[in-house]
C-alpha positions in Angstrom: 19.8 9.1 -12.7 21.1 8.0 -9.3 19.0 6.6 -6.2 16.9 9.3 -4.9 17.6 10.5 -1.0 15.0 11.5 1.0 15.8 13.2 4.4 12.6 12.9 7.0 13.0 15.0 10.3 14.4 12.7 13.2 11.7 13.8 15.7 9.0 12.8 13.7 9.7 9.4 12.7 10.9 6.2 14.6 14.0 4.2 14.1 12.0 2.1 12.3 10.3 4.3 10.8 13.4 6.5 9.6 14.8 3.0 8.1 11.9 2.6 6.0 12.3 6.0 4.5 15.9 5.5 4.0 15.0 1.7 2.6 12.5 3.2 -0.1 14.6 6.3 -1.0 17.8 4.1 -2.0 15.7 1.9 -4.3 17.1 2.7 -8.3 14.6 3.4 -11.2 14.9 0.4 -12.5 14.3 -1.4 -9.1 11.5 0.8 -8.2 10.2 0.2 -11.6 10.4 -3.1 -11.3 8.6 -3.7 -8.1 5.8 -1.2 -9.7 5.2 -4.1 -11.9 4.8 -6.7 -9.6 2.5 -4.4 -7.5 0.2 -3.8 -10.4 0.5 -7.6 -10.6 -0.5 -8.2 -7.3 -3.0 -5.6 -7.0 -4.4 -7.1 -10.7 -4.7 -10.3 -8.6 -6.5 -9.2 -5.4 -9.1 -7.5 -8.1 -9.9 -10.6 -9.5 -10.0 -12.3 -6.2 -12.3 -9.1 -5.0 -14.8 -9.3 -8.1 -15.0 -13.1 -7.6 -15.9 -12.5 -4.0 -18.9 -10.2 -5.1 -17.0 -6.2 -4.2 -16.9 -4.9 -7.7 -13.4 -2.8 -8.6 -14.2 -1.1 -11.0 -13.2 2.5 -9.7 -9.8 1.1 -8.2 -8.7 -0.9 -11.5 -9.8 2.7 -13.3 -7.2 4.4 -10.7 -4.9 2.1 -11.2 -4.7 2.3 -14.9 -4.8 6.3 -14.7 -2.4 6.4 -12.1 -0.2 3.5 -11.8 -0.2 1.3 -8.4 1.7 3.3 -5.7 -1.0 6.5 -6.4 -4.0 4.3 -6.6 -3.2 2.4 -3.4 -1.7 6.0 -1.6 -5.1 7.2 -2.4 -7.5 4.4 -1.2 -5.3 4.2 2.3 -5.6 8.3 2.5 -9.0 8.0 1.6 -12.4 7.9 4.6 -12.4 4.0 5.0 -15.9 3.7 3.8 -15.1 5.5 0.2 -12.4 3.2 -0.4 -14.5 0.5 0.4 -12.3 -1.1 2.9 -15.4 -1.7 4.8 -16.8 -4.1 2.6 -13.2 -5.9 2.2 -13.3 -6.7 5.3 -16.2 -8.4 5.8 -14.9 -10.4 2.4 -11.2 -11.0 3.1 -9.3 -8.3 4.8 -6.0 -9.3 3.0 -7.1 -7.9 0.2 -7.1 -4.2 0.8 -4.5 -2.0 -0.3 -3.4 -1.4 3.4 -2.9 -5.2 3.9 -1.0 -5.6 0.2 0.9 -2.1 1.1 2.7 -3.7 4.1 3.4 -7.2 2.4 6.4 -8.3 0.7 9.1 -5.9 -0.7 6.5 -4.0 -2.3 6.3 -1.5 1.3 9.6 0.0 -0.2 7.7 2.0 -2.8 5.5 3.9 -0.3 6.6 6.4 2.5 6.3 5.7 6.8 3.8 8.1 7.5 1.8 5.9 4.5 2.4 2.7 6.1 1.7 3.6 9.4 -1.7 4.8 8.7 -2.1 1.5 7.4 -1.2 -0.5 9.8 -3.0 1.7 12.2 -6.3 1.0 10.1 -5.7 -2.9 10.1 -5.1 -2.4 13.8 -8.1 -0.8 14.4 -9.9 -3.1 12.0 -8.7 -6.3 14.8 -5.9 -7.4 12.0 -2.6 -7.0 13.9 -1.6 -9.6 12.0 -1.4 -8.1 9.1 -0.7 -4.7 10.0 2.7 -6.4 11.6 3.9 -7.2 7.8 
């Protein structure tokens, strides 16, 4: 099976924006599956890191096991703020939300602009430009 295409509307998305559809749509299973892994990594990591720092992740490694990283992080950035407990994250270490780890690295490939843009748009509102510029 061949890349997968996904055509967004050009009014509704930026330049940018349309790129980063185009960028994630082009991706291969096998490179898709691979960066799933290293997401799962990564968001193994920032559990630990979060349990160490006293916010307990239990329900996010359960959704995350159930259903694999790009749904479990797609549903904490989708979800009311104080639910997903980005609240508490960032009075821990901001970089550790799923917002902040969804716009890092080559890992923003796997999820859609309108995703990322409501994540940056919550860093942003959280006083983490810096982050939400990733």
């Amino acid at each position: 099976m061949g890349p997968l295409r996904v055509v967004a509307p050009k009014p509704y998305f930026s330049a940018a924006n349309q790129r980063e559809v185009e960028m994630a749509s082009a991706l291969t299973d096998s490179e898709r599956r691979r960066l799933e892994d290293e997401r799962s990594e990564r968001l193994i990591k920032a559990c630990d890191d979060s349990d160490k720092a006293g916010y307990s992740t239990k329900a996010f490694r359960a959704s995350l096991a159930e259903n694999g990283p790009v749904e479990a992080v797609s549903r904490v950035i989708t979800s009311d703020p104080k639910a997903s407990g980005f609240a508490a994250l960032v009075e821990l270490n901001l970089e550790l939300t799923g917002e902040a780890i969804a716009l890092s690295g080559p890992w923003k490939a796997l999820f859609d602009a309108k995703l990322l843009d409501q994540a940056r748009k919550r860093l942003i509102q959280n006083q983490r430009p810096d982050l939400a510029k990733a």
